[in-house]
C-alpha positions as CSV (number, residue, x, y, z in Angstrom):
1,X,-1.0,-9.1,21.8
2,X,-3.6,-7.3,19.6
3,X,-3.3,-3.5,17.5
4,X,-5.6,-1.1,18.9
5,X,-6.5,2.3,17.0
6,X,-8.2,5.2,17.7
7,X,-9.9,6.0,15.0
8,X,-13.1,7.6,16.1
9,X,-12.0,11.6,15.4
10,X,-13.5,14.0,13.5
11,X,-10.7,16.1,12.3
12,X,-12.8,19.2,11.5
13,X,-9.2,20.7,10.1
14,X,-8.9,18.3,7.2
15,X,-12.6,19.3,5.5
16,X,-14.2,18.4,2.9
17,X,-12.9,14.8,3.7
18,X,-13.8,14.8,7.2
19,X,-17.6,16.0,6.1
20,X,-17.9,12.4,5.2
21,X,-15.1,10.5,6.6
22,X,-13.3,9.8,9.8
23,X,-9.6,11.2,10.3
24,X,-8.4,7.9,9.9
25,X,-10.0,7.3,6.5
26,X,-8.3,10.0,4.6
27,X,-6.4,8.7,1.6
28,X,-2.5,9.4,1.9
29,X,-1.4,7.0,-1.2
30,X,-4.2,6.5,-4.2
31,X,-6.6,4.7,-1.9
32,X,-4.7,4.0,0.8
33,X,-5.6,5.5,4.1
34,X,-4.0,6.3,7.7
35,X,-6.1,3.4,8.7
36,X,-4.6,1.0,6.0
37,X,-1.2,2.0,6.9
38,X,-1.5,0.7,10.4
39,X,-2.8,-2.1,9.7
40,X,-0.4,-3.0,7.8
41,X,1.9,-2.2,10.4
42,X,0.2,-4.6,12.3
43,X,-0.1,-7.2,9.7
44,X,3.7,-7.0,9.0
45,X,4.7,-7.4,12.7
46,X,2.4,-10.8,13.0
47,X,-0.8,-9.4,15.1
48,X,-3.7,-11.2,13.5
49,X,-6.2,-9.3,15.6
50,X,-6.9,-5.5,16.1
51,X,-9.6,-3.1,17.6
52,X,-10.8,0.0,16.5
53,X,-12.3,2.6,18.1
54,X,-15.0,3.8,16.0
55,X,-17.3,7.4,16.5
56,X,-17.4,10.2,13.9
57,X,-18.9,8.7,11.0
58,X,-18.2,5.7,12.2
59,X,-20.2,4.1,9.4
60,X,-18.0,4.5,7.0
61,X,-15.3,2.0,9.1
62,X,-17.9,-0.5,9.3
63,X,-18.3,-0.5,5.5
64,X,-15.0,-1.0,5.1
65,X,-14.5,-4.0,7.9
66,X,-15.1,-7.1,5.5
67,X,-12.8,-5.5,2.6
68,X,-9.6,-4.6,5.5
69,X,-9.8,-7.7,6.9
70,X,-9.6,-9.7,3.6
71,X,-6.8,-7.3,2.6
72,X,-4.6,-7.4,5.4
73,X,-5.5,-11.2,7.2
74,X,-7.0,-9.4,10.3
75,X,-9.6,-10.2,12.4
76,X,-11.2,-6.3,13.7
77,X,-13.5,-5.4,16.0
78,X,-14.7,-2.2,15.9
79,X,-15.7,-0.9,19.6
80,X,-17.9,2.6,19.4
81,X,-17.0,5.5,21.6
82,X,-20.7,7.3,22.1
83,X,-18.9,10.8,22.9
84,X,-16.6,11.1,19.8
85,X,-18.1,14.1,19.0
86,X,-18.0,15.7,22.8
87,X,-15.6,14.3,24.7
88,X,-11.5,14.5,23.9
89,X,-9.7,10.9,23.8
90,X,-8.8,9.6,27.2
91,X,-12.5,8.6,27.1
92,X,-12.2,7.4,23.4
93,X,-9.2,4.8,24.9
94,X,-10.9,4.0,28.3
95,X,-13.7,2.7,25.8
96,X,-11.3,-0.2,24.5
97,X,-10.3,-0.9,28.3
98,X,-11.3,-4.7,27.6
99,X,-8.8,-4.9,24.7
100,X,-5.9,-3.5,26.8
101,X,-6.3,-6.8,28.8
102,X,-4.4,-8.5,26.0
103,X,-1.8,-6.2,25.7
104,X,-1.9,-4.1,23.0
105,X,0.1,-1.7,20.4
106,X,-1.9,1.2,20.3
107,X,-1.8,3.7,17.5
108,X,-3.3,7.1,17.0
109,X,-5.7,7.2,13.8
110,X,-3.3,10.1,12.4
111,X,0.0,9.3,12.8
112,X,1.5,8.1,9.6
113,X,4.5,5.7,10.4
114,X,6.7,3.1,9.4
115,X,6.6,-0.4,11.0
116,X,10.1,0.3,12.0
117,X,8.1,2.2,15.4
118,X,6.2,-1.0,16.4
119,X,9.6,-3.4,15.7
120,X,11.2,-0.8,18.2
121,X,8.7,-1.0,21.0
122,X,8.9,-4.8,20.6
123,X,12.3,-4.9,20.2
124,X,12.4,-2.9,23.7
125,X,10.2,-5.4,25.6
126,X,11.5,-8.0,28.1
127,X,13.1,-5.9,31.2
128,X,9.9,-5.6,33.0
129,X,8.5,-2.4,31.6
130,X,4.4,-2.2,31.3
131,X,4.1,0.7,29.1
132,X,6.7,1.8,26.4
133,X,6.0,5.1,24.5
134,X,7.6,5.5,21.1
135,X,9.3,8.7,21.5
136,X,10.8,10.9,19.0
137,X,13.9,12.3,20.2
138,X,15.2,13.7,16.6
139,X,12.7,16.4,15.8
140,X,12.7,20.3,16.4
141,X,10.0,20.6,19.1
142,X,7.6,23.9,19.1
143,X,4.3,24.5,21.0
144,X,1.8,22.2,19.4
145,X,3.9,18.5,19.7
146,X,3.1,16.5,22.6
147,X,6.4,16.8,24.3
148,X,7.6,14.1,27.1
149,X,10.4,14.9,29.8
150,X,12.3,11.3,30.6
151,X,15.0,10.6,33.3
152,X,16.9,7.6,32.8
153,X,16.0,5.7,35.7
154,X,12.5,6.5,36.4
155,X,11.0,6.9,33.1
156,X,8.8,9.6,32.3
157,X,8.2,12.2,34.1
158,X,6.5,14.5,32.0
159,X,4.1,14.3,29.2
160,X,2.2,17.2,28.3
161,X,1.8,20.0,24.8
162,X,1.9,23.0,27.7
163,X,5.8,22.8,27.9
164,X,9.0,24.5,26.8
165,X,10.2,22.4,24.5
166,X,13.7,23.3,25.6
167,X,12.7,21.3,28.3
168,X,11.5,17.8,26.8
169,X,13.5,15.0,25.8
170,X,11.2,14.4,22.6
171,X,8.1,14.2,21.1
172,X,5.9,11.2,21.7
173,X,4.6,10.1,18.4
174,X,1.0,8.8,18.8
175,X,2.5,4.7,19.4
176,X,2.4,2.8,22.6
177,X,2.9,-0.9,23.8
178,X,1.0,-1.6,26.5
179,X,1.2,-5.2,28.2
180,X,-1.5,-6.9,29.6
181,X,-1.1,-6.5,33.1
182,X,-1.0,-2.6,33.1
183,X,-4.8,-2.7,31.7
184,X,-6.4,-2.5,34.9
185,X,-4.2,0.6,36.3
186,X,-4.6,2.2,32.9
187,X,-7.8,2.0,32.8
188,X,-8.6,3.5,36.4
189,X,-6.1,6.4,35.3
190,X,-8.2,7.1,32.3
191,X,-11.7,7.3,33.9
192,X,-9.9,9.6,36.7
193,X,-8.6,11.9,33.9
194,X,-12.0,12.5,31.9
195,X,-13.9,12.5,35.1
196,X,-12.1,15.9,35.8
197,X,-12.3,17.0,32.2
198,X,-13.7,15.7,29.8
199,X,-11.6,17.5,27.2
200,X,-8.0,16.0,28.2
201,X,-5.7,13.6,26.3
202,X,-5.3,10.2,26.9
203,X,-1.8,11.5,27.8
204,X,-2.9,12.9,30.8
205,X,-3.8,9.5,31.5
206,X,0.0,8.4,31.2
207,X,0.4,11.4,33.6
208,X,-2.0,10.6,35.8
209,X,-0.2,6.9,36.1
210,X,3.1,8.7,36.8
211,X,2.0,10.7,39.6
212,X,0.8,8.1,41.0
213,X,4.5,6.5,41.1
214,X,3.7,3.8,38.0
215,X,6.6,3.4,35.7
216,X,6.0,4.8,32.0
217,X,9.2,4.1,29.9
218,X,10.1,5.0,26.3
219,X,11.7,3.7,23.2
220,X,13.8,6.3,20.9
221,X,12.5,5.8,17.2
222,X,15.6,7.0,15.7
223,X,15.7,9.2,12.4
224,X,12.3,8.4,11.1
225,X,9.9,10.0,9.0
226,X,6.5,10.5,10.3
227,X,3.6,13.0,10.5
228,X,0.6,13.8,12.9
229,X,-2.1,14.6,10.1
230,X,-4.1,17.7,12.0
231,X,-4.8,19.8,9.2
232,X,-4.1,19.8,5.3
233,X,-0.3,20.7,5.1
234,X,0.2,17.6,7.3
235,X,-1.6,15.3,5.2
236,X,0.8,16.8,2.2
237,X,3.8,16.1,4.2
238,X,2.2,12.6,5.3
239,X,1.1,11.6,1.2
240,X,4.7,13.0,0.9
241,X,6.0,10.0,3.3
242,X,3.4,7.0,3.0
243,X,4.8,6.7,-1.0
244,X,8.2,5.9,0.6
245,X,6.6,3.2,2.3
């Protein structure tokens, strides 16, 4: 099993860093970025390999390959996505389809996060499950949260921002482990979903796997602290967390 980020957005909201820097590449501690975070995560949990998807200034990750590798004993491979810029990020994760072959942990490149979330999905491995969705079941949902609907013997059903979030059963959090063998499906999913449009969510991908009868289970984080960083008052609630680190 390798990490796998998605690191190639723009994050227009979080200007003037984003004029010259990926989302992923804003500092949350001192130096330290969202990026560095996760792959620490990673590092902590014993990956010793992890792919990146890279667009939006994606220069600015390849200057930085050599030094993150040396500082977190990783081998990365950065994989470019050629419609960062156009195109929303079921494309960005269908362009790391050969990685998912190895099973992965995926993370968002703006979710801050403890390792506790990837020691849960692992932790939840073993009863046959393909996909496993950390899933925030804690927080007080509202309109913007990607919000998931679960029954307890099928798995999700729903995973979508355009709900009531009276109706969900929690928030997924931008974390997924997805084993080897549900690569190929995924992938298929994926190109189906930004065929349609190119503007959906890699979610819709999960959605599109579920309507089709594939099993998507979830793991319950527990009481956590952790941010999406969309705009500038996340990134002072996620500098806010990442010191607790």
């Amino acid at each position: 099993m390798i990490g796998l980020v998605l690191a190639a957005g723009a994050g227009r909201r979080l200007r003037p860093y984003t004029d010259t820097l990926p989302k992923a590449l804003v500092p949350v501690d001192g130096d330290i970025t969202i990026l560095d975070l996760t792959l620490a995560n990673f590092a902590e949990i014993g990956l010793t390999e992890v792919a990146i998807i890279v667009g939006y200034r994606k220069e600015a990750v390849y200057a930085r390959k050599e030094a993150l590798e040396a500082k977190y004993g990783l081998k990365l491979t950065l994989i470019d996505n050629d419609k960062a810029e156009e195109w929303n990020n079921a494309y960005s994760l269908w362009c790391g389809r050969d990685a998912l072959k190895d099973g992965v942990i995926l993370a968002n490149g703006d979710t801050v996060h403890p390792v506790s979330v990837e020691k849960t999905l692992l932790a939840a491995r073993g009863k046959g499950q393909k996909i496993i969705l950390a899933l925030d079941t804690v927080k007080q949902l509202a309109d913007e949260e990607m919000k998931v609907v679960v029954d307890a013997e099928k798995g999700v059903q729903k995973i979508t921002k355009l709900m009531d979030p009276a109706e969900a059963t929690g928030e997924y959090i931008g974390v997924t482990l997805i084993e080897g063998e549900a690569a190929a499906e995924l992938a298929d999913a994926l190109k189906v979903t930004f065929e349609r449009d190119p503007d959906l969510y890699y979610e819709d991908g999960y959605q599109e796997l579920v309507n089709r009868g594939f099993k998507v289970d979830v793991a319950p984080i527990g009481d956590v602290k952790w941010v999406e960083i969309d705009n500038h008052d996340d990134l002072a609630k996620g500098r806010g967390i990442a010191c607790q680190y």
